[in-house]
C-alpha positions in Angstrom: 29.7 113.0 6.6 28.4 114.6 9.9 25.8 112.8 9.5 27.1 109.2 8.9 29.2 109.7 12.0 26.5 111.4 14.5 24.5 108.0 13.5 27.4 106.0 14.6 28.4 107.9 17.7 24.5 107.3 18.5 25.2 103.6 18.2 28.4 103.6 21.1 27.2 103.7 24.7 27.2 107.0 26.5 30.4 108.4 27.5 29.8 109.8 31.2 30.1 113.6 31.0 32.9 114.2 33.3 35.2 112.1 30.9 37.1 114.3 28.5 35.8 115.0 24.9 37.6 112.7 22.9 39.1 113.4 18.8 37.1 112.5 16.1 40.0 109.6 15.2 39.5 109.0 18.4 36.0 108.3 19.1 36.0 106.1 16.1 38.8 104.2 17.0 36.2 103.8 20.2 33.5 102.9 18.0 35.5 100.4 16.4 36.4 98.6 19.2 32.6 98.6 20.8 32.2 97.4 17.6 34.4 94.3 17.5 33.6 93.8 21.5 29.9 93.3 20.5 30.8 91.0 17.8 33.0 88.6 20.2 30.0 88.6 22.3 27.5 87.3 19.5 29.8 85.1 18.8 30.0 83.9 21.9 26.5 83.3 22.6 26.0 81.6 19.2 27.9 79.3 20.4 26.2 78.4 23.7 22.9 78.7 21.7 24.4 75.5 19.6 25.6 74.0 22.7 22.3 74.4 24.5 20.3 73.5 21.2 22.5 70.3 21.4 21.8 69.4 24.7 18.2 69.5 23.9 18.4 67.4 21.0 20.3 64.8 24.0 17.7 65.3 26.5 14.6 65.4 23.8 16.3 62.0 22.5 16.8 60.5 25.9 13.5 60.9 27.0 11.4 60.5 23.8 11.8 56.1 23.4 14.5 54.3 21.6 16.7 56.3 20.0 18.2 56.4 16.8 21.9 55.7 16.4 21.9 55.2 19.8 25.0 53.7 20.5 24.2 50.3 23.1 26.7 50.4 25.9 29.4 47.7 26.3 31.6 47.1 29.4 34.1 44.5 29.8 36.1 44.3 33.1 39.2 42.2 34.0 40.4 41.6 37.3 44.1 41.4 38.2 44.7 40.5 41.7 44.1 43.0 43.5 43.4 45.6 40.4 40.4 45.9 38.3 40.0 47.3 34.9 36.6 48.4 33.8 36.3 49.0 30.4 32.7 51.3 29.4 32.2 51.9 25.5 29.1 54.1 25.1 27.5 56.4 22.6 28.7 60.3 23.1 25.9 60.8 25.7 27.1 58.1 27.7 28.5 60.0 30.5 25.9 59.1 32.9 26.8 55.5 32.8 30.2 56.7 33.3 29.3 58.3 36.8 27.3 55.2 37.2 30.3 53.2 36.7 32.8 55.4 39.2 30.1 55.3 41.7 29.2 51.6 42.1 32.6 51.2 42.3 33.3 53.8 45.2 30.0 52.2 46.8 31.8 48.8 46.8 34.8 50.0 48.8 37.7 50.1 46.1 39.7 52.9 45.6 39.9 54.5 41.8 43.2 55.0 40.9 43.0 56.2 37.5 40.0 57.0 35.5 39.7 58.6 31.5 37.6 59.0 28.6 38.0 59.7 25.3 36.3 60.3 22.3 36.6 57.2 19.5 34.8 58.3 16.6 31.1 58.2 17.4 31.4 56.5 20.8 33.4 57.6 24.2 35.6 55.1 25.7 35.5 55.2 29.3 38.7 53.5 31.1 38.4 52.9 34.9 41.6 51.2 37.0 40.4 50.4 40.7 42.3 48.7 43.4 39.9 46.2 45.2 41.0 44.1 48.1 43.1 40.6 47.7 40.7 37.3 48.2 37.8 39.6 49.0 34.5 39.1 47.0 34.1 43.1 46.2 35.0 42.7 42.6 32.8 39.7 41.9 30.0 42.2 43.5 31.3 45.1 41.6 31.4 43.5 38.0 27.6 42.0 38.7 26.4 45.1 40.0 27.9 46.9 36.6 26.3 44.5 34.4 23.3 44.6 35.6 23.2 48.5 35.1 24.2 48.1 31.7 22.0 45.2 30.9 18.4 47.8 32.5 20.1 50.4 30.4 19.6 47.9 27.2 16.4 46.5 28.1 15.4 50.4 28.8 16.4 51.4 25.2 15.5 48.4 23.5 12.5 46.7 25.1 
């Protein structure tokens, strides 16, 4: 038995010698918890190992030709007086047309008012709500200036 537990107290970090000698219930209630602390933090880095592994299978697909079950992107936008809804469907690594999106229309003058995405299924659907200017041509520029993003992104993916 001594020696089962002089293996495990070798296992538990060094206590610092001016800390008081704890129990043997004690010390492996310490080496329990040491134990369980370690666990939490495999755990956690499993985790960001998948989530890293996953972004490389993004980037690797993204940069390696047309992909497969890449998801085309699909925008629709409506124009309401002086509001305009931009409607983005893309696959789940569409967020950069996303940014695209908010940013063409910040470039164009209109204020965002409300933005969101959500996952549906396989795709994310990306929901923008802009106020543009009354009678001025900013939306005309903005929905040509989206579509032509999206249609390069197409001909980019699917020469």
């Amino acid at each position: 038995m001594k020696a089962l537990f002089s293996e495990l107290h070798s296992l538990v970090p060094p206590r610092s010698p001016t800390e008081k000698t704890l129990s043997l219930p004690d010390q492996l209630g310490e080496a329990a918890n040491y134990i369980r602390s370690l666990q939490v933090k495999v755990e956690k880095m499993r985790e960001q190992k998948e989530q890293l592994l996953e972004l490389g299978k993004i980037n690797t697909t993204m940069n390696s030709g047309p992909m497969i079950g890449f998801k085309s992107p699909e925008i629709r936008i409506w124009n309401n007086k002086s509001i305009l809804e931009v409607v983005l469907v893309t696959g789940l690594d569409g967020q950069f047309m996303f940014n695209e999106t908010v940013r063409v229309i910040h470039e164009e003058g209109a204020d965002i008012v409300n933005a969101s995405s959500s996952y549906v299924g396989d795709a994310m659907l990306h929901t923008i709500h802009a106020k543009v200017g009354e009678g001025d041509s900013s939306d005309e520029r903005i929905s040509e200036r989206l579509r032509k993003i999206v249609n390069d992104m197409l001909m980019e993916f699917h020469p």
